[in-house]
C-alpha positions in Angstrom: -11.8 30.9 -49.4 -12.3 34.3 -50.2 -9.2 36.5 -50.0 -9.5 40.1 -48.1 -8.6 43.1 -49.8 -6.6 45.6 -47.5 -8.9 48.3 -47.5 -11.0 46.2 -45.4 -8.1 44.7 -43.3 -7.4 48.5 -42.5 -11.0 49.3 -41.3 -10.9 46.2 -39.4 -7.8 47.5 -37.5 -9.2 51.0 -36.7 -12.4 49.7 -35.4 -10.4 47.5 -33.4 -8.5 50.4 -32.2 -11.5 52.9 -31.4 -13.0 50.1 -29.6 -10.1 49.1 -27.2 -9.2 53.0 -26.7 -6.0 54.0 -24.5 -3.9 51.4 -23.6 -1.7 51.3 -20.9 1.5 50.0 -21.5 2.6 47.1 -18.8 6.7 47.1 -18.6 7.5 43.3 -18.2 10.0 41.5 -20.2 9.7 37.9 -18.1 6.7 35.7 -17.3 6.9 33.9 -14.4 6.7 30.6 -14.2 3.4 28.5 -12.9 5.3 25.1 -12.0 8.0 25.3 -8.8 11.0 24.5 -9.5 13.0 21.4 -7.5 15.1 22.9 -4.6 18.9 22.7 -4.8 20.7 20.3 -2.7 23.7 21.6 -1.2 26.6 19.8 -1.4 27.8 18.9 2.0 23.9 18.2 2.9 24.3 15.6 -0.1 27.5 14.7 0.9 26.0 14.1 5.1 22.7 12.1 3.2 25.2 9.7 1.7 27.2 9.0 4.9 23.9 8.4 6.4 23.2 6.1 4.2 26.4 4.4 4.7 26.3 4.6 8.6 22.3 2.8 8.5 23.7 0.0 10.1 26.0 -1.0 12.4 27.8 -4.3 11.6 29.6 -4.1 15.4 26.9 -6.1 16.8 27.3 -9.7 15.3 24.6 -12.3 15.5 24.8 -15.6 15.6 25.8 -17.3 12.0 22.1 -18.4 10.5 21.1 -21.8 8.9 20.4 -21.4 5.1 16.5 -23.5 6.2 16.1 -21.8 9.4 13.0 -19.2 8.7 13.6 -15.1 10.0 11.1 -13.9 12.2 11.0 -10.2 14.1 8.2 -8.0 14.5 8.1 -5.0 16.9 6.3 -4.8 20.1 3.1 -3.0 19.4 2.8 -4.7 15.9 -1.1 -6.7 15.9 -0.2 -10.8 15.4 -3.3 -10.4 12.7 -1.3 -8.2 10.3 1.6 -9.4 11.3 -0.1 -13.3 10.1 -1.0 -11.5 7.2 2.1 -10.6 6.5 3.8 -14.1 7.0 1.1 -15.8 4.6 1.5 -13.6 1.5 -2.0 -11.6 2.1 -0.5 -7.9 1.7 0.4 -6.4 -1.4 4.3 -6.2 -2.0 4.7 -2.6 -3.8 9.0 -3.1 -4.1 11.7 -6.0 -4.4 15.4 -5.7 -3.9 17.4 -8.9 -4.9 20.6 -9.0 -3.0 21.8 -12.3 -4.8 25.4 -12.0 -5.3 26.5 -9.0 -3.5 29.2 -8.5 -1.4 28.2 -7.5 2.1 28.9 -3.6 1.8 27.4 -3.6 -1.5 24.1 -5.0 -0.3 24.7 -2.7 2.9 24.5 0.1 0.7 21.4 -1.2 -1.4 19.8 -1.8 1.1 20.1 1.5 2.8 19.4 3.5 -0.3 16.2 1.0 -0.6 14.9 1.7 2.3 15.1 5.3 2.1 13.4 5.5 -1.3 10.5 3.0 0.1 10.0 5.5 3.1 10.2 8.9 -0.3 7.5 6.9 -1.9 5.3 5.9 1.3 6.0 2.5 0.3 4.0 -0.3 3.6 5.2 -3.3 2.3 8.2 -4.6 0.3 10.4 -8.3 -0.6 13.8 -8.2 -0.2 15.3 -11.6 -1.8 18.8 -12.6 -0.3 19.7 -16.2 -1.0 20.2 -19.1 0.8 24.1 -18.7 0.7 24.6 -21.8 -1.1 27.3 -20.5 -3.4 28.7 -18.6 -0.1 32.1 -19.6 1.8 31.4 -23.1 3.9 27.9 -22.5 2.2 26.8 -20.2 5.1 24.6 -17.5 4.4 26.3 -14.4 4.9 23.6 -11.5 3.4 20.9 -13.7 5.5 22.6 -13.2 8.5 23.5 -9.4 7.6 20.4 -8.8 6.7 18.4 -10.1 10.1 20.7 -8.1 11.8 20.7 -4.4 9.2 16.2 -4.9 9.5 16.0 -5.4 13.4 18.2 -2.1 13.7 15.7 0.1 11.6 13.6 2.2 13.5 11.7 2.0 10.0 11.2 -1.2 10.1 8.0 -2.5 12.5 8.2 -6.4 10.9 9.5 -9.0 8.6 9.5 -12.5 7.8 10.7 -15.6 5.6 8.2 -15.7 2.5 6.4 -18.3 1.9 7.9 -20.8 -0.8 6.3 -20.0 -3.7 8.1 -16.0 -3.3 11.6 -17.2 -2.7 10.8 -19.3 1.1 13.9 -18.9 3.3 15.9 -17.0 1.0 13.7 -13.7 1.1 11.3 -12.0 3.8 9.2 -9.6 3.6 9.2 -6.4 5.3 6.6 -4.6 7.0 7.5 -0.6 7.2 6.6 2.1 9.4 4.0 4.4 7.8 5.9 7.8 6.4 4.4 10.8 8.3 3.1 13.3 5.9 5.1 16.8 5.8 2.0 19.3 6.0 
């Protein structure tokens, strides 16, 4: 490559400068930025989200103890038995799990709250939520399966769910059909 000598760099600058003429100098010092930034979260609103979370469900109403075999069943009126047979056969996509296996009951309570709410963030339709048989549980009762036929049925979020079939955990997960989110226009 050639190398320039400067005479020629100058000429090059003052053509450049006779053809741009008078410039108008723009006072800025900051560019703004293209991409929005995330809103802050105030802290009691963070502080109320997490006692929401923690007030989901209530644990005042108690159902009767449920057999370790005995298969969960609830869908909401409203709910077509098609998708809900769809549902209890396998046939829809499951797009999230939660395992619950060896939680303590407000452990899982919390999980499962926080689970929810992030499946409802990310428009989530259909999820597995394993919770045991409750072998390894007190007087081998199962304590989360009972919990967690109760916490479902008490979310407005929740249209369906059911015992999976065997081959995705059988009576010791369902699966869980969930309201559509509503798109913020």
């Amino acid at each position: 490559m050639k190398k320039r000598n400067s005479r020629d760099e100058q000429s090059d600058i003052n053509l450049f400068r006779e053809e741009m003429g008078i410039v108008e100098k723009i006072d800025q010092d900051k560019i703004q930025p293209v991409t929005a930034s995330p809103k802050p979260i105030a802290k009691f609103r963070q502080q109320r989200v997490e006692q929401a979370l923690n007030n989901t469900f209530s644990d005042q109403y108690e159902p009767h103890t449920i057999g370790s075999e005995e298969i969960l069943s609830f869908r909401r009126s409203g709910i077509q038995h098609r998708l809900f047979s769809r549902l209890r056969n396998g046939h829809l996509q499951i797009e999230a799990e939660l395992d619950l296996h060896g939680m303590t009951v407000a452990i899982a309570h919390q999980a499962l709250a926080k689970f929810l709410q992030d499946c409802q963030i990310d428009t989530l339709r259909c999820v597995r939520i394993v919770h045991g048989k409750g072998w390894s549980s007190k007087n081998q009762k199962p304590v989360l399966k009972t919990k967690l036929n109760s916490w479902l049925q008490q979310d407005d979020n929740v249209l369906a769910f059911c015992s999976a079939p065997i081959e995705d955990g059988g009576t010791g997960a369902v699966y869980v059909l969930l309201r559509r989110a509503k798109l913020k226009a």
